[in-house]
C-alpha positions, -999 to 999 in steps of 0.1 A, spaced: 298 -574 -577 276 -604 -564 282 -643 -562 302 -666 -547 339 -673 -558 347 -715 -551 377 -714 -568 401 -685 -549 432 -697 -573 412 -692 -606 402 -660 -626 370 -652 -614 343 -629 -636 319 -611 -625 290 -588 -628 286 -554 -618 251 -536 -624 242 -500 -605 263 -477 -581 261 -441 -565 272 -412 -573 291 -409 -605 288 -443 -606 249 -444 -608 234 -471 -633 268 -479 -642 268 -515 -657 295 -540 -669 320 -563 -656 355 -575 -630 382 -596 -634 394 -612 -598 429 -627 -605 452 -643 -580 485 -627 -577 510 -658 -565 542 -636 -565 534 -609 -544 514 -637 -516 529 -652 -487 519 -677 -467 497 -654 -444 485 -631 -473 468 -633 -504 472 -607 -531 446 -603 -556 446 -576 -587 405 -564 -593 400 -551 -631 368 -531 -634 355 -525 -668 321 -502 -665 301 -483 -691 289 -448 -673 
């Protein structure tokens, strides 16, 4: 997944195009969210949904 996130708070989507392996010319997309509940004040939790077509 490439590009730059300004935003670290918002839901962020992004592409994904190519991989190794099993993953080889694998295309599709990720969802970036922000977690707050599970953050503290020295952490950030984020939750990464992958959605690919092999």
């Amino acid at each position: 997944m490439l590009g730059t996130i300004h935003d670290l708070r918002a839901t962020v989507e992004r592409t994904i195009v190519g991989g190794t392996g099993a993953f080889r010319m694998v295309r599709g997309y990720g969802l970036i969210d922000y977690v707050p509940e599970a953050s503290t004040p020295g952490h950030d939790v984020y939750r990464v949904d992958l959605f690919v077509v092999v």
